[in-house]
C-alpha positions in Angstrom: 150.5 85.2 79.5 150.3 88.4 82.1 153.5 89.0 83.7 155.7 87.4 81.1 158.0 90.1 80.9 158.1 92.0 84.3 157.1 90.3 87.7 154.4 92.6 88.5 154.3 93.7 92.6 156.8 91.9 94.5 156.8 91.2 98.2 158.8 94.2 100.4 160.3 92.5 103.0 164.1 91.8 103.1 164.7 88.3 101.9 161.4 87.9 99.9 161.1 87.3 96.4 157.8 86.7 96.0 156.0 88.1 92.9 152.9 88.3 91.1 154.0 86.3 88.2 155.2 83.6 90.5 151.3 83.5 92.0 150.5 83.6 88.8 152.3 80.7 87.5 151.6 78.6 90.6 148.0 79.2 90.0 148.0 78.3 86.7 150.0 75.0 87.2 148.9 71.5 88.4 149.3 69.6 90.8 151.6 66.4 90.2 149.8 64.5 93.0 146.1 65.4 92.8 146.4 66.5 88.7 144.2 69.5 89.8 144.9 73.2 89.5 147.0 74.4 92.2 145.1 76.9 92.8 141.8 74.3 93.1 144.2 71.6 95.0 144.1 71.1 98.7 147.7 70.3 98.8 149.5 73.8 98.2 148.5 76.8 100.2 149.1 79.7 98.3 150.6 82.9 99.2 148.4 86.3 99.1 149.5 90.1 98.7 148.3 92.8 101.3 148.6 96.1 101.0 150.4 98.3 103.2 148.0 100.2 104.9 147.2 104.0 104.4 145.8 104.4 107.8 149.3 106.5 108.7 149.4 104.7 112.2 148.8 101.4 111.1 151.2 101.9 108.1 153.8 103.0 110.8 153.6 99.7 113.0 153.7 97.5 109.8 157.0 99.7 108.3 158.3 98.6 111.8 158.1 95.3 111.5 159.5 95.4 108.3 162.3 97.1 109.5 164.1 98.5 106.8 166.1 101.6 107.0 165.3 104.8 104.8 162.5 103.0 103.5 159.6 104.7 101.7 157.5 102.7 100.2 154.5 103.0 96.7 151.2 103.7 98.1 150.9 100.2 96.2 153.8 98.5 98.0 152.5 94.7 99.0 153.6 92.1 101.9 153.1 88.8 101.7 150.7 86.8 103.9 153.3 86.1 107.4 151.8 82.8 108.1 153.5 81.2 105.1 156.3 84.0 104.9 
């Protein structure tokens, strides 16, 4: 199973522990009232990864909002989609 012994990317902002292996397992599981994959299943909305952007400006105005202080982030630093944050 991928992820089975680290979590892969997790989520940067404050408060989040979102992962990759925990998309990964939700995926992967059923649903207990519709039986189908979660991932297929109408009833669970999953969460999605973005990228922080390279755009230097745009990367900015997103470090902002994540407001964290002395914060440098990977190139390959993810945020999880707000709407469901």
């Amino acid at each position: 199973m991928p992820y089975e012994n680290c979590t892969g990317r997790q989520c940067v902002v404050v408060g989040c522990s979102n992962n990759q292996r925990d998309l990964y397992r939700r995926k992967n599981t059923r649903s207990a009232e519709h039986g189908e994959k979660k991932e297929d299943c109408i009833c669970l909305t999953l969460f999605k990864f973005h990228c922080l952007p390279l755009n230097a400006e745009r990367r900015r105005e997103w470090l902002g909002v994540i407001n964290r202080n002395d914060f440098n982030p990977a190139s390959k630093a993810v945020v999880r989609n707000m709407d469901t944050h």
